[in-house]
Legacy VTK file of the C-alpha trace (Angstrom):
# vtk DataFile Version 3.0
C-alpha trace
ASCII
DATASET POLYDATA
POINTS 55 float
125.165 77.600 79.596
123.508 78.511 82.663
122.701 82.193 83.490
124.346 83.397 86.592
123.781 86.914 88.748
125.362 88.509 91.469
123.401 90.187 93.503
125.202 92.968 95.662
123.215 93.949 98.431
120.810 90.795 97.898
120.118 90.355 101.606
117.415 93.152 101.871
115.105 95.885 99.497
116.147 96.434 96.231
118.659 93.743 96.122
116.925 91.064 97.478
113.534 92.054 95.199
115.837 91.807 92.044
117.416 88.658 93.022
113.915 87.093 93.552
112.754 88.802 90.094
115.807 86.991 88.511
115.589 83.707 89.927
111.518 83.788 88.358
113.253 84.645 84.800
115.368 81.758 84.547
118.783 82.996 86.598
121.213 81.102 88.909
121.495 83.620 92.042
124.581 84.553 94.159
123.711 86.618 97.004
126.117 88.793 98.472
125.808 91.194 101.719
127.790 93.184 104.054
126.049 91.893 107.508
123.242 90.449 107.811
123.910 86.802 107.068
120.460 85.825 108.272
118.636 88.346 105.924
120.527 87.034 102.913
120.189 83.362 103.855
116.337 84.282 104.354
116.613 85.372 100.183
118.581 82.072 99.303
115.670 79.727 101.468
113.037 81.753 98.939
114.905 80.903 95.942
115.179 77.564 96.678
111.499 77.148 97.505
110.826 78.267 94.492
113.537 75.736 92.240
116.640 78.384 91.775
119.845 77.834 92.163
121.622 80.195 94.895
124.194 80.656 97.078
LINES 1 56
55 0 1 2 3 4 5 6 7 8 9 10 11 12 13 14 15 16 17 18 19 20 21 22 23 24 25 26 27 28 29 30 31 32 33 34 35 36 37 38 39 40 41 42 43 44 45 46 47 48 49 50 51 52 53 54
């Protein structure tokens, strides 16, 4: 089963550093944010550069 995390907040600081931490350990990554679509599709491009799964 694959390991999934939501990431509140994931567009920018904290957030986004966890959700890049995560998708390094092995975790699918949902990325969720209040307003800055572009910030939080920035974090999803990084993943995906890097082989993770995220929306």
């Amino acid at each position: 089963m694959e390991k999934v995390l939501v990431v509140t907040g994931g567009s920018r600081g904290i957030g986004a550093a966890t959700a890049l931490l995560a998708g390094k350990q092995g975790y699918a990554i949902c990325v969720n944010y209040l307003r800055n679509q572009a910030a939080a599709q920035h974090v999803v491009d990084e993943l995906e550069k890097i082989g993770v799964r995220a929306i």
